[in-house]
C-alpha positions as CSV (number, residue, x, y, z in Angstrom):
1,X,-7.3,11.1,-18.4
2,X,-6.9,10.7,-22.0
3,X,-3.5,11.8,-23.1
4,X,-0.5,12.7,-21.2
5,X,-0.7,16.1,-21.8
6,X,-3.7,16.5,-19.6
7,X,-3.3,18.6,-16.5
8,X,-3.9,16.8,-12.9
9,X,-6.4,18.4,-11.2
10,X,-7.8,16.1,-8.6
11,X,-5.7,13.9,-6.8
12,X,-7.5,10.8,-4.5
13,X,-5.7,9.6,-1.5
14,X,-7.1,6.2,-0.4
15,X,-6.4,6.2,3.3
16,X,-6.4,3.7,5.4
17,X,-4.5,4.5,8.2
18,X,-1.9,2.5,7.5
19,X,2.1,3.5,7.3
20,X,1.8,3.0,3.3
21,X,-0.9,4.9,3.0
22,X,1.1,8.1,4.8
23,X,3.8,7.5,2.3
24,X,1.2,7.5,-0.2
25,X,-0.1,10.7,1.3
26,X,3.6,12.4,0.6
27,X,3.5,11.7,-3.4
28,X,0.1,12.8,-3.7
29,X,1.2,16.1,-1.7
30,X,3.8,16.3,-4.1
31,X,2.1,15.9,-7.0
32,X,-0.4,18.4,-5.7
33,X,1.9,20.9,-5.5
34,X,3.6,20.6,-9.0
35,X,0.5,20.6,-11.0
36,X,-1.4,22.9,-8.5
37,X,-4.6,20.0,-8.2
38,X,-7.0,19.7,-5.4
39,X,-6.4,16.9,-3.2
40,X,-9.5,14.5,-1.7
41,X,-9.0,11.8,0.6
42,X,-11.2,8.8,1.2
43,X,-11.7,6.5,3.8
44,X,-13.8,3.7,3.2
45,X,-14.8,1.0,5.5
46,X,-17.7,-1.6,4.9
47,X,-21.5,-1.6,6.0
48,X,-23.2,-3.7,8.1
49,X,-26.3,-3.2,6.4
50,X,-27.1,-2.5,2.9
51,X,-27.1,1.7,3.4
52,X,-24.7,3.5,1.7
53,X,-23.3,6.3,3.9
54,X,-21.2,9.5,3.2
55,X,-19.7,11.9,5.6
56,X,-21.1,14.4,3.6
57,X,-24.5,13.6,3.7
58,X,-26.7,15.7,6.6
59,X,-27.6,14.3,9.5
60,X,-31.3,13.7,8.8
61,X,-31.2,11.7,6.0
62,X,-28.5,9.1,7.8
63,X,-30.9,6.1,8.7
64,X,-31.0,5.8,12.4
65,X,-29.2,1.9,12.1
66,X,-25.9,4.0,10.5
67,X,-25.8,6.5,12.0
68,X,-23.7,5.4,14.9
69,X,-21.6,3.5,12.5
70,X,-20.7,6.5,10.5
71,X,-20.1,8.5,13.4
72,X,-17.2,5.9,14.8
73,X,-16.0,5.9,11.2
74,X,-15.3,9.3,11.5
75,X,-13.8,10.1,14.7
76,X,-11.7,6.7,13.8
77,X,-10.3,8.6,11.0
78,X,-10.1,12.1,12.0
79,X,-6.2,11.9,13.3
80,X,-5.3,10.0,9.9
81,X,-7.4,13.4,8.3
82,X,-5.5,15.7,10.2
83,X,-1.7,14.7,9.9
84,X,-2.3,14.7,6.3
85,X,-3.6,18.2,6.5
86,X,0.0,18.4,8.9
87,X,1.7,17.2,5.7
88,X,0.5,19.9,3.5
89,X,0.8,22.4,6.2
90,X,4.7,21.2,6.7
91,X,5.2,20.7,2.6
92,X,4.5,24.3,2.0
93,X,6.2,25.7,5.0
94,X,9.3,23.8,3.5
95,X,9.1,25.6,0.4
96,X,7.8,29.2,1.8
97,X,10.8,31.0,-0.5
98,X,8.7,29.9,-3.9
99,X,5.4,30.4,-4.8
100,X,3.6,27.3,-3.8
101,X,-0.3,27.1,-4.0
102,X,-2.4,26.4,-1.7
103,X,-3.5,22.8,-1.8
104,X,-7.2,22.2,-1.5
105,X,-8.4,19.3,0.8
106,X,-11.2,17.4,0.9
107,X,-12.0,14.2,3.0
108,X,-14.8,12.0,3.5
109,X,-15.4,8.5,5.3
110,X,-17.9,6.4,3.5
111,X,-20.0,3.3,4.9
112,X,-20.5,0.6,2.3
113,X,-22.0,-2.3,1.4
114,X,-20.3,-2.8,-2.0
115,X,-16.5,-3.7,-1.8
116,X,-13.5,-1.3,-0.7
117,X,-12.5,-1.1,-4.1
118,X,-15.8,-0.9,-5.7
119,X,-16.1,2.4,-3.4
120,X,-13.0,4.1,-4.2
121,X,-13.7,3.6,-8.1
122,X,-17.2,4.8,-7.7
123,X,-15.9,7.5,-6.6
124,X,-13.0,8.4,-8.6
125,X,-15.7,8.3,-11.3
126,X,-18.2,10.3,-9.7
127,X,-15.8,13.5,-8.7
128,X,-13.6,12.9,-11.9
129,X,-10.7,12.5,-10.2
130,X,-7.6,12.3,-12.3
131,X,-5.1,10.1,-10.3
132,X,-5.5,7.7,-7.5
133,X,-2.3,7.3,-5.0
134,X,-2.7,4.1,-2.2
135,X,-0.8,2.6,-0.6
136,X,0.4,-1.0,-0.2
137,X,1.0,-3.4,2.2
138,X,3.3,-5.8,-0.7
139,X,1.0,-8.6,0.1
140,X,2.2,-11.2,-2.7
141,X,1.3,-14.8,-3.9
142,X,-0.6,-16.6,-1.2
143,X,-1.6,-14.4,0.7
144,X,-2.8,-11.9,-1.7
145,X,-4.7,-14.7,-3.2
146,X,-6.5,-15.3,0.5
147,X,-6.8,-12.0,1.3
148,X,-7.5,-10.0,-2.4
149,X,-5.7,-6.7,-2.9
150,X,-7.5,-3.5,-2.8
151,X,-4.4,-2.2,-4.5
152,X,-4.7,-4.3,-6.9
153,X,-8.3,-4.4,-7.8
154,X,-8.2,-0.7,-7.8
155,X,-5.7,-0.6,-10.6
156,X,-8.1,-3.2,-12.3
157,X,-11.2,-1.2,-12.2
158,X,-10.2,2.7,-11.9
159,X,-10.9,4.9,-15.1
160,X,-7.9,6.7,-13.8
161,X,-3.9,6.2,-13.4
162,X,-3.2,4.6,-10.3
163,X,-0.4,5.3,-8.3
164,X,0.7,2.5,-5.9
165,X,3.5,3.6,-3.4
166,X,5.4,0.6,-1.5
């Protein structure tokens, strides 16, 4: 986005399962639903092999030694995919006396071999997303420093406001 006067219209929900990111997942509703934007949530998880893989790409062209991998990577995330679709289901059931739109979901799981973050930038950048809400696990100091933050790197690198919900 350039200036604040630019309309949301795609939202990205990192998801990764966690209770932060579910909280994450009820801002981004919310957001969704006051500027009428198309929500997409992405789970990424890393590769054992140097194949980048999409839940979106046809069966055929997975290579045989990922395709396994993406299948558990999907079925894995398939409950977090469907309470979120629960919380837009519940969010405009809530709010059935005004007119609410009807928020457009996509998900996907992609397989890796560049970072967490690197993935969720990519693509942000590649769908032109317009905001990106995570979640956080308030890792701080030490441990942050041992571990690395994909919060934080994706607020580094993303072309895009970030929205990082404690």
């Amino acid at each position: 986005m350039s200036t604040s006067t630019e309309r949301l219209s795609k939202i990205l929900i990192a998801m990764d399962g966690s209770e932060q990111s579910f909280h994450a997942t009820n801002y981004a509703v919310a957001i969704a639903q006051r500027y009428d934007a198309e929500l997409y949530t992405l789970y990424v998880t890393s590769s054992p092999t140097l194949y980048n893989v999409s839940s979106k790409m046809p069966e055929d062209q997975i290579p045989d030694e990922v395709r396994k991998f993406i299948q558990n990577a999907k079925e894995h995330s398939q409950p977090w995919f469907n309470k979120i679709s629960e919380i837009i289901a519940a969010s405009t059931a809530v709010k059935e006396n005004t007119k609410i739109a009807t928020i457009h979901l996509e998900t996907e799981v992609v397989v890796s071999p560049i970072s967490v973050v690197g993935t969720i930038v990519e693509y942000a950048e590649r769908n032109y997303i317009d905001l990106i809400v995570m979640g956080t696990r308030g890792r701080s100091g030490f441990k942050r420093l041992l571990l690395g933050s994909t919060a934080s790197g994706v607020v580094t690198y993303a072309h895009c406001p970030v929205l990082i919900v404690k």
